[in-house]
FIKOLZA-1660 file (N, C-alpha, C; in steps of 0.1 Angstrom, whole numbers, plus 5000, padded with zeros to 4 digits):
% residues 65
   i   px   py   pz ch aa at
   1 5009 4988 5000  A  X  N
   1 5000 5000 5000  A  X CA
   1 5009 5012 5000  A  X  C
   2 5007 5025 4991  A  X  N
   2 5012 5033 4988  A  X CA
   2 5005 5045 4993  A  X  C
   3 5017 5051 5001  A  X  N
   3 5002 5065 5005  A  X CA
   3 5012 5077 4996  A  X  C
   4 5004 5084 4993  A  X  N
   4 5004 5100 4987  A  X CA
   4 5016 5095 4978  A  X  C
   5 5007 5090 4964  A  X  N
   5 5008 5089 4953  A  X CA
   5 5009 5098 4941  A  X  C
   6 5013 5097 4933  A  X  N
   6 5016 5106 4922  A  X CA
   6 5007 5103 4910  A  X  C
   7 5000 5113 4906  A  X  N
   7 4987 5108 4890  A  X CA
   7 4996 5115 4880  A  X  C
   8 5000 5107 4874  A  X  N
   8 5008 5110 4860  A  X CA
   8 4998 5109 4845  A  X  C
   9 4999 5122 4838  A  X  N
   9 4989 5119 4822  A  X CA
   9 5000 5117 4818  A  X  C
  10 5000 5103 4805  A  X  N
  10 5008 5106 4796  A  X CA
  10 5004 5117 4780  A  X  C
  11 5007 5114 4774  A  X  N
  11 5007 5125 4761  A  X CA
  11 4993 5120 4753  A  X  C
  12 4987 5106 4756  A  X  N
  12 4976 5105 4749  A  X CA
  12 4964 5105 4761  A  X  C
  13 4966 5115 4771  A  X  N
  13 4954 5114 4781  A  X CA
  13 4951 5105 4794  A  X  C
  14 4959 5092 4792  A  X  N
  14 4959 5079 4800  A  X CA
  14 4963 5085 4814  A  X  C
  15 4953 5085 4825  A  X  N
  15 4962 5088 4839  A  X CA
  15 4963 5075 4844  A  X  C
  16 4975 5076 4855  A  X  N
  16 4982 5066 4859  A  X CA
  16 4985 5068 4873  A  X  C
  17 4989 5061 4882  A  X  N
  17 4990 5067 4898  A  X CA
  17 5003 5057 4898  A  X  C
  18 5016 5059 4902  A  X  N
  18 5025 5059 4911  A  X CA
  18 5035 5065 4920  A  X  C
  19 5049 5061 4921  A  X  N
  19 5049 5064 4934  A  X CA
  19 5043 5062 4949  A  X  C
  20 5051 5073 4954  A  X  N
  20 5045 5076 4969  A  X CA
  20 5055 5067 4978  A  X  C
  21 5047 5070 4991  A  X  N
  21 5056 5061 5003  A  X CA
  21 5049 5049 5004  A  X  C
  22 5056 5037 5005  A  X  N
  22 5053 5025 5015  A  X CA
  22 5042 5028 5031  A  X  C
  23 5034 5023 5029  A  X  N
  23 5031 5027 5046  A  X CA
  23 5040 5029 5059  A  X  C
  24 5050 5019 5059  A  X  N
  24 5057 5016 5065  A  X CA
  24 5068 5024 5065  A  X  C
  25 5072 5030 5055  A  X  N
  25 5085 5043 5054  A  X CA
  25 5076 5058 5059  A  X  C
  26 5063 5055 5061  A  X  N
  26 5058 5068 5059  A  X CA
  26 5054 5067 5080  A  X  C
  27 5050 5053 5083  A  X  N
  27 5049 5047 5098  A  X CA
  27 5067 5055 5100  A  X  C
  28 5074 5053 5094  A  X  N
  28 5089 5056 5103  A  X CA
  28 5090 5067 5104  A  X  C
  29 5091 5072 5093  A  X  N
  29 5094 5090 5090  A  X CA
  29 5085 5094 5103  A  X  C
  30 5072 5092 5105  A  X  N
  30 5071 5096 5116  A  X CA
  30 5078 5091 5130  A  X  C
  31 5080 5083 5133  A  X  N
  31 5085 5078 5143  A  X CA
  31 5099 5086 5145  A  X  C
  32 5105 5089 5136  A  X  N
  32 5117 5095 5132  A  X CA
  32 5117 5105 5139  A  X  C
  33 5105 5114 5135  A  X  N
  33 5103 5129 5143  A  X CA
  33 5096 5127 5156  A  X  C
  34 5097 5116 5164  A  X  N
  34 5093 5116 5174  A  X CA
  34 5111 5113 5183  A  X  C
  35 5116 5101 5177  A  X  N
  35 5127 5099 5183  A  X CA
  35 5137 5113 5181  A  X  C
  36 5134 5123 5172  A  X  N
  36 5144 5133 5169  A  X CA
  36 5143 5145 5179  A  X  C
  37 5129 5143 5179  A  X  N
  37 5124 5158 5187  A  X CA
  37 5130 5152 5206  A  X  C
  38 5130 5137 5206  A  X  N
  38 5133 5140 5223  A  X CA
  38 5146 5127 5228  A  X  C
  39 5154 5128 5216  A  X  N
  39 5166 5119 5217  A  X CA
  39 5178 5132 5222  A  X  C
  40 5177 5144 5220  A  X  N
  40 5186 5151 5228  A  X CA
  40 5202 5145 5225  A  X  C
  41 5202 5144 5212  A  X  N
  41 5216 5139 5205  A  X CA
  41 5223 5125 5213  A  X  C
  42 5212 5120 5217  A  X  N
  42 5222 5104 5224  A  X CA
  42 5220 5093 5215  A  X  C
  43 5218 5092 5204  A  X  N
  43 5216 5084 5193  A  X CA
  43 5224 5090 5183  A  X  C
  44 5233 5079 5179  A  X  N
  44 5235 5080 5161  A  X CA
  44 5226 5077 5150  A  X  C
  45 5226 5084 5139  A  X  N
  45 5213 5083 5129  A  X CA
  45 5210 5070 5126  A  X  C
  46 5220 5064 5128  A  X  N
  46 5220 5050 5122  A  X CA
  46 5210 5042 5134  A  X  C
  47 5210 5043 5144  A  X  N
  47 5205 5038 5159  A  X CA
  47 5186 5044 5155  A  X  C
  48 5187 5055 5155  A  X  N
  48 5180 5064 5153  A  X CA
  48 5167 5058 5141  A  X  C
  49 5175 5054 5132  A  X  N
  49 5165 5049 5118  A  X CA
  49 5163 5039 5119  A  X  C
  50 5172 5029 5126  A  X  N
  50 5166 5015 5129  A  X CA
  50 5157 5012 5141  A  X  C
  51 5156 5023 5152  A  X  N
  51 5143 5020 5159  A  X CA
  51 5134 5030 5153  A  X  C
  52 5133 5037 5143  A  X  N
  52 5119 5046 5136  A  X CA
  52 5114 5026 5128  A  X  C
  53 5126 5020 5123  A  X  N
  53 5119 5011 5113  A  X CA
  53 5108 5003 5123  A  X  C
  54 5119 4999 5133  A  X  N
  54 5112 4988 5143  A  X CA
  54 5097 4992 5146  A  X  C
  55 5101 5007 5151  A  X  N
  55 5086 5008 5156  A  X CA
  55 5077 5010 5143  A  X  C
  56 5076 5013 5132  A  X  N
  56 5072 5010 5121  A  X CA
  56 5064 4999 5119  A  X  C
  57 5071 4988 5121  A  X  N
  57 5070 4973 5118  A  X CA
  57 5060 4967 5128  A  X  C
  58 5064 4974 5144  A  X  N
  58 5055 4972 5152  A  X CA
  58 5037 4979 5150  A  X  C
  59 5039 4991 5148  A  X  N
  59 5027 4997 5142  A  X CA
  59 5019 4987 5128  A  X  C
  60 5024 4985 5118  A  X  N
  60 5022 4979 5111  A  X CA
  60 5016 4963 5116  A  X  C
  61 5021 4953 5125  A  X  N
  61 5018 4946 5134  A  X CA
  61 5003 4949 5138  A  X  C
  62 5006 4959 5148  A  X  N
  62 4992 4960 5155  A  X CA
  62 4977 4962 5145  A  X  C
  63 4981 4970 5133  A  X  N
  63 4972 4972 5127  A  X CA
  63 4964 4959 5118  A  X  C
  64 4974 4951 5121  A  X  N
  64 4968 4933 5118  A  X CA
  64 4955 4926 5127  A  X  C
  65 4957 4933 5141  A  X  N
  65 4950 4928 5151  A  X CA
  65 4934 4932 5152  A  X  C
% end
C-alpha cells in the first residue's frame, strides 16, 4: 500500500497513479520525528533509523490485530 501517490497523464490522456511512500517508510518517517524531537543527541542516525523502522514494523503489526 502506497500512501500520497503521484497521477501521472501521459501525452495521449491515460492517467496513471504511482509512486508515493510505502506505509511503513511513511509509519517511520514519523516515528523518526518523534525519536528526533526527544533523543537530545544520544543516538547516532543509524541507531536512530533502525528504531523509527522497528517501531514501524511494530505499528504495522498491530494494525493486523
Amino acid at each position: 500500500m502506497n500512501i500520497f501517490p503521484e497521477r501521472v497523464v501521459n501525452d495521449d490522456g491515460d492517467a496513471r497513479i504511482q509512486g508515493g511512500l510505502t506505509l511503513r517508510d511513511y509509519f517511520a518517517s514519523q516515528a523518526l520525528v518523534g525519536l528526533l524531537a526527544t533523543s537530545r543527541g544520544m543516538y547516532s542516525a543509524k541507531n536512530m533509523a533502525e528504531e523509527a523502522y522497528e517501531m514501524a514494523d511494530t505499528m504495522l503489526e498491530a494494525r493486523e490485530q
